[in-house]
SELO-179462 format. One line per 3 residues: number of its first residue (from 1); their letters; for each residue x, y, z of C-alpha. Coordinates in nm, 4 decimals, m for minus. Layout:
NUM	a	X/Y/Z | ...
//
This chain:
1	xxx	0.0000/0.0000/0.0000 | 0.1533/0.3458/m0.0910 | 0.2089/0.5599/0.2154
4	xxx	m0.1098/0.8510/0.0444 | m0.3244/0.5384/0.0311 | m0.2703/0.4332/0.3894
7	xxx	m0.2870/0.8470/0.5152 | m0.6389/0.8347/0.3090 | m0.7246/0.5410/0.4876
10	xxx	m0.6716/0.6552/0.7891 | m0.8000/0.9618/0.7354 | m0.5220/1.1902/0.8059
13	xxx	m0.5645/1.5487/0.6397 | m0.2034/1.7021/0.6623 | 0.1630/1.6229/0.5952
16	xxx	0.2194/1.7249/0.9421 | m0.0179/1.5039/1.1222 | 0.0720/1.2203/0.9136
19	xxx	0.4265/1.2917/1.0171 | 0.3550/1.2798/1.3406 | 0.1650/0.9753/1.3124
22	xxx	0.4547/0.7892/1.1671 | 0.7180/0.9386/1.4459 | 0.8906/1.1622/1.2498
25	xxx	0.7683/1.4791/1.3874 | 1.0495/1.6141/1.5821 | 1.2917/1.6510/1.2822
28	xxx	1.3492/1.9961/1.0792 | 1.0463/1.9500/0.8381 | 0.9140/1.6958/0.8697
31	xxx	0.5355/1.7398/0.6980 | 0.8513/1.8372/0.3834 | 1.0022/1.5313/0.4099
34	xxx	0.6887/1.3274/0.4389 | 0.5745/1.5093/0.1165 | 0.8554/1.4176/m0.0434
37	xxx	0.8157/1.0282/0.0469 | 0.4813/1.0309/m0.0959 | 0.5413/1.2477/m0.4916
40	xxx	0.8508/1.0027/m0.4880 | 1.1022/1.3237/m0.4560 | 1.3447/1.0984/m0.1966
43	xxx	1.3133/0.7587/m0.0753 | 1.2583/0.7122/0.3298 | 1.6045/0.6488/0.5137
46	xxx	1.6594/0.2772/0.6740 | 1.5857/0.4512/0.9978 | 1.2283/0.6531/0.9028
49	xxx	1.1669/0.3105/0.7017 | 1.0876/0.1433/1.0044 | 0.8935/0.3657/1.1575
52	xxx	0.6488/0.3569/0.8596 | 0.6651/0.0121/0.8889 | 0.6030/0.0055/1.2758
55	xxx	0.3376/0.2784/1.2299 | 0.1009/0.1222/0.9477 | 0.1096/m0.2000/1.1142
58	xxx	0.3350/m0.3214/0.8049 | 0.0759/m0.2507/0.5386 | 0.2798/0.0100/0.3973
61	xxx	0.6239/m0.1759/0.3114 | 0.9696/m0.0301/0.1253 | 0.8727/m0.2041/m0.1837
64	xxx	0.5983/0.0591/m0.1899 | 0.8105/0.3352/m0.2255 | 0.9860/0.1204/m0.5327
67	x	0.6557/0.0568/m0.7760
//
């Protein structure tokens, strides 16, 4: 599941909640860098990787941000 799929699921509205929700809210940006993940601009790092992973309960996987 792409990571805009699973935010629409779960019915997040912003970059910055959906940042938060995935832990990644205390770095410089981060609703930018989430933005980024999703239009494909950067790829998540190994770290922020697994905290998409631990936050969507898996469904949204690195191979996601690869098709």
């Amino acid at each position: 599941m792409k990571l805009d799929d699973w935010q629409k699921l779960e019915n997040i509205k912003t970059f910055d909640e959906l940042a938060k929700r995935l832990g990644v809210g205390n770095k410089n940006n981060p609703s930018t860098l989430v933005r980024n993940w999703i239009v494909g601009k950067v790829k998540p790092s190994p770290t922020n990787m697994k905290l998409i992973i631990q936050a969507t309960d898996g469904k949204v996987s690195p191979n996601d941000f690869y098709s």
